[in-house]
C-alpha positions in Angstrom: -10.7 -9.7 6.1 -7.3 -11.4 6.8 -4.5 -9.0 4.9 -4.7 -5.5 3.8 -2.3 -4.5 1.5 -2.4 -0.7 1.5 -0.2 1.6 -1.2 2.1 3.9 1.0 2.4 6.9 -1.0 0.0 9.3 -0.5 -1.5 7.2 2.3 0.9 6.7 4.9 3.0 9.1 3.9 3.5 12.5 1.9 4.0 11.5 -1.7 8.0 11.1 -2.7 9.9 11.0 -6.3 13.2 9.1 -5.6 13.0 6.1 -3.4 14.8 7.4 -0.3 13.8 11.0 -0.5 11.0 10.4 2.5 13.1 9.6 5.1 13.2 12.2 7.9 9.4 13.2 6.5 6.4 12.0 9.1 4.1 10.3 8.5 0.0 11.4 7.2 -1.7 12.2 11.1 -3.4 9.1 12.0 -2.3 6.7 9.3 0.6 5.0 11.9 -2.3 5.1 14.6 -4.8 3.2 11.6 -2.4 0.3 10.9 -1.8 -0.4 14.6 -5.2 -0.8 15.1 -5.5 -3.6 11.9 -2.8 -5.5 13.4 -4.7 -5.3 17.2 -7.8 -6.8 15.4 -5.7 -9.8 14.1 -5.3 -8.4 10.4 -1.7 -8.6 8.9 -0.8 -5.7 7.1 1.8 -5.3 3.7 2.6 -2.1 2.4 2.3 -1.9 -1.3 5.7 0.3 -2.1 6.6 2.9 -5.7 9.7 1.4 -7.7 12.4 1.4 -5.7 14.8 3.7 -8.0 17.8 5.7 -7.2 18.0 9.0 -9.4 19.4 7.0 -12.7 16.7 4.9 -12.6 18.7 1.5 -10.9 16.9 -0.2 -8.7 18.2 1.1 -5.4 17.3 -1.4 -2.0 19.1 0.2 0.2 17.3 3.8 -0.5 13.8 2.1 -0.5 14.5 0.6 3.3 16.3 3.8 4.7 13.2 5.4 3.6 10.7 3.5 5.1 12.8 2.5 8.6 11.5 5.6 10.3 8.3 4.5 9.7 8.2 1.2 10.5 9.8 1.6 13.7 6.6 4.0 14.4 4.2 1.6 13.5 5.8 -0.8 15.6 6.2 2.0 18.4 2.4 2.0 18.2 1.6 -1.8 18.7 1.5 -2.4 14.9 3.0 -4.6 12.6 3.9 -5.0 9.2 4.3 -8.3 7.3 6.0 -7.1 4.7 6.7 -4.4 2.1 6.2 -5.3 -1.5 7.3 -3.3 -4.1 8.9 -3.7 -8.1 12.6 -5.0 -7.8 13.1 -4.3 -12.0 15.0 -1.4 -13.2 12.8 1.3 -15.0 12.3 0.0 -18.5 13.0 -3.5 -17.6 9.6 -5.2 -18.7 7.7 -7.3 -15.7 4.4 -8.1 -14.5 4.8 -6.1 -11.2 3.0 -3.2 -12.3 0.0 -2.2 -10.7 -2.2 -2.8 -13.8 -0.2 -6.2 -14.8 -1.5 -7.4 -11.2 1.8 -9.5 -11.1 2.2 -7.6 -7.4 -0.5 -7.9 -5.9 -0.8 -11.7 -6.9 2.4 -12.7 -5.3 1.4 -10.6 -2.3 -1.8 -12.7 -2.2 0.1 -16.2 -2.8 2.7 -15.5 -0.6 0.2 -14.7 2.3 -1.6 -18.1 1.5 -4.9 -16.8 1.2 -7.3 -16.2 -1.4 -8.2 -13.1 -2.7 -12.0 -13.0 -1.3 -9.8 -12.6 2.5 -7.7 -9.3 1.1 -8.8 -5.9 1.3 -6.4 -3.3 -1.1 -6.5 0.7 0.3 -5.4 2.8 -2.7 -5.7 6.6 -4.5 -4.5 5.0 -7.4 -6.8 4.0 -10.0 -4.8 0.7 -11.6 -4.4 -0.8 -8.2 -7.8 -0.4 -7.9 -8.5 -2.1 -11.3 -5.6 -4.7 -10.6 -7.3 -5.6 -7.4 -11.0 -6.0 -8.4 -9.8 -7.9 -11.6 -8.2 -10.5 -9.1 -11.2 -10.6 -6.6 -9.6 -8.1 -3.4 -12.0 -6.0 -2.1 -10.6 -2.3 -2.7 -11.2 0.8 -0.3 -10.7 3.6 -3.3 -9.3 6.8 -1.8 -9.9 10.3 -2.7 -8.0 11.7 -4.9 -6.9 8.6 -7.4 -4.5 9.1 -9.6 -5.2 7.6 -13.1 -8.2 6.2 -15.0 -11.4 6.4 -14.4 -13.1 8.1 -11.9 -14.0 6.1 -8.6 -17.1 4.2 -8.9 -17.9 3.3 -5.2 -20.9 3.0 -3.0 -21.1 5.5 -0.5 -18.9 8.4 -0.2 -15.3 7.5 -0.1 -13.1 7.5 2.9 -11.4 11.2 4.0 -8.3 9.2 4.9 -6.2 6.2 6.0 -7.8 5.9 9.1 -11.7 6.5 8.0 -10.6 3.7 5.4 -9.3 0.9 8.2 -12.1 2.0 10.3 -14.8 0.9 7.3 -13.2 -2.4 6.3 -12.7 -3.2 10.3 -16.3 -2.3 10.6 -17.7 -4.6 7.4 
C-alpha cells in the first residue's frame, strides 16, 4: 500500500454540515495518532473532504481550509503528513463527476499520485465511496456505521475506528 485516501468526516473528525463549522472541534481520539503512524511507515496520506459549501450553497475555499488548519497542524504536530486534501470544487447543483459514486474523485486522486489503483487503500463509513472505490480497483477498509447503500459486505468484523483501520491495512 502506497496512498490511503481516507474520508474525514466521521473519521477524523466529528461529522459537520457547513464547510467551516468544525473548526475549533478536536479531532476523533486516536485518529491524528493513526495517520502519523501511515506517514512513519512510508504511506502518503490524502484526506477525501464533503463539498466545500458556505450556507447558500457556493463553494466556499476559504471555509473548507479554516476548517481543516487545526487539524492539519495536529497531524503534523504528531510526525504526520498529509499530501493533500481532495474534495468537490462545483457549487451544489452544478453537475460533475466528483461525486463519490461518479468515482471522478477518487480517480484524479489516484492519477495525480501516479500510481495505480491495486497501490491505494480507501478508509470510509460511507457506502458510495466504498462502491466508487472497489469499482476502480482500491482496496477499501469499510467503517462501521456507513452511511448509504447496502450494508457492508466485508470479511471479518470491521474496524471499531480510524486507528483499528490503519493498524489492519499497515498489517496486510
Amino acid at each position: 500500500m502506497k496512498l490511503v485516501i481516507i474520508r474525514s468526516s466521521g473519521l477524523i473528525e466529528p461529522p459537520r454540515g457547513v464547510a467551516g463549522e468544525s473548526g475549533g472541534r478536536e479531532a476523533i481520539p486516536g485518529a491524528v495518532e493513526a495517520i502519523a503512524r501511515l506517514t512513519l511507515a512510508g504511506v502518503r496520506c490524502v484526506l477525501l473532504g464533503d463539498r466545500a459549501q458556505s450556507r447558500d450553497g457556493a463553494f466556499d475555499i476559504d471555509a473548507l481550509l479554516h476548517g481543516q488548519q487545526r487539524m492539519l497542524r495536529a497531524i503534523t504536530q504528531r510526525g504526520g503528513r498529509i499530501e493533500a486534501l481532495a474534495f468537490c470544487p462545483h457549487d451544489a447543483g452544478q453537475p460533475c463527476v466528483c461525486d463519490s459514486s461518479e468515482q471522478g474523485l477518487l480517480q484524479q486522486i489516484v492519477q495525480r499520485a501516479r500510481l495505480s489503483a491495486g497501490e491505494v487503500a480507501l478508509i470510509t463509513n460511507r457506502a458510495a465511496d466504498r462502491d466508487a472505490a472497489r469499482a476502480l480497483g482500491i482496496t477499501v477498509q469499510s467503517m462501521p456505521g456507513v452511511r448509504g447503500g447496502s450494508a457492508l459486505e466485508q470479511a471479518g468484523p470491521a474496524p471499531a475506528d480510524l486507528a483499528a483501520a490503519i493498524n489492519l491495512l499497515l498489517c496486510s
